[in-house]
C-alpha positions in Angstrom: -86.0 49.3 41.7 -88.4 47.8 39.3 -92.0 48.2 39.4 -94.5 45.8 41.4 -94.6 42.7 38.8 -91.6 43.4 36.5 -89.2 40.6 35.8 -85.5 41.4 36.5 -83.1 39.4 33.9 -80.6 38.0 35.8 -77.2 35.8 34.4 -76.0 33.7 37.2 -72.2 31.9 35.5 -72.3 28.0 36.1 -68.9 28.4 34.9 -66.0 30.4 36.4 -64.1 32.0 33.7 -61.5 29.4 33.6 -63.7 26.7 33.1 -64.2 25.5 36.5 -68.2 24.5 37.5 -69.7 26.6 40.2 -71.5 24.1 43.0 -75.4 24.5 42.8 -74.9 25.6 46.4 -72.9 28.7 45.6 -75.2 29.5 42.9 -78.1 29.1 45.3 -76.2 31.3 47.9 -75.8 34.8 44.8 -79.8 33.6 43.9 -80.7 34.6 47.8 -78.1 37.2 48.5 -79.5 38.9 44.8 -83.2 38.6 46.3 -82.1 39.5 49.8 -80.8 43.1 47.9 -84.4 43.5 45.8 -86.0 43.1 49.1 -83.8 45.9 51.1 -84.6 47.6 48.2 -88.2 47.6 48.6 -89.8 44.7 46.4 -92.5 43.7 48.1 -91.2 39.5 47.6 -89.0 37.7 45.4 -90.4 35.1 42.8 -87.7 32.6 40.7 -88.3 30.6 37.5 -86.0 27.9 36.4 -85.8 27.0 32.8 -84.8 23.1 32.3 -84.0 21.3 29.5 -85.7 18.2 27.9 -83.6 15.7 29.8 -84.1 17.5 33.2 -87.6 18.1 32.6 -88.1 14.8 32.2 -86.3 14.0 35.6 -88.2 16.5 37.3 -91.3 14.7 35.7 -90.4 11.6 36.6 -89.4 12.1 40.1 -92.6 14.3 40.8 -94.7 11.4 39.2 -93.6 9.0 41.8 -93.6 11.3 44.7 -90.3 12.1 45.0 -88.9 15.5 45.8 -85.2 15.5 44.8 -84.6 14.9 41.1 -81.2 15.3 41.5 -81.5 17.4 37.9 -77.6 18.0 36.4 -76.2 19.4 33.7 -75.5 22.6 31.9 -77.1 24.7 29.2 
């Protein structure tokens, strides 16, 4: 178990290795089955970042701007 504050690198596929795109849902589900683990664990919580690129950024921007919640943000890295 890491140490109160650490960050924990984590790969999560978007890809299966055939080729085949993994639903944001599923994705979602290993993101809160991974934390669910830190926490049994003993972290004391669970913090994610997401790092977007320039066109979902802007999205996110946008939609934000005009009070929006959903950007609907696609794509791959």
């Amino acid at each position: 178990m890491a140490s109160k504050g650490s960050f924990l690198p984590y790969y999560l596929p978007y890809r299966t290795q055939t080729g085949q795109g993994i639903s944001s849902k599923s994705q979602a589900n290993t993101l809160l089955q991974e934390a669910q683990k830190l926490i049994t664990a003993g972290a004391i919580g669970v913090a994610l970042t997401y790092s977007a690129n320039y066109g979902q950024t802007k999205s996110l921007d946008a939609t934000y701007r005009s009070g929006g919640c959903n950007p609907k943000v696609v794509g791959i890295n």
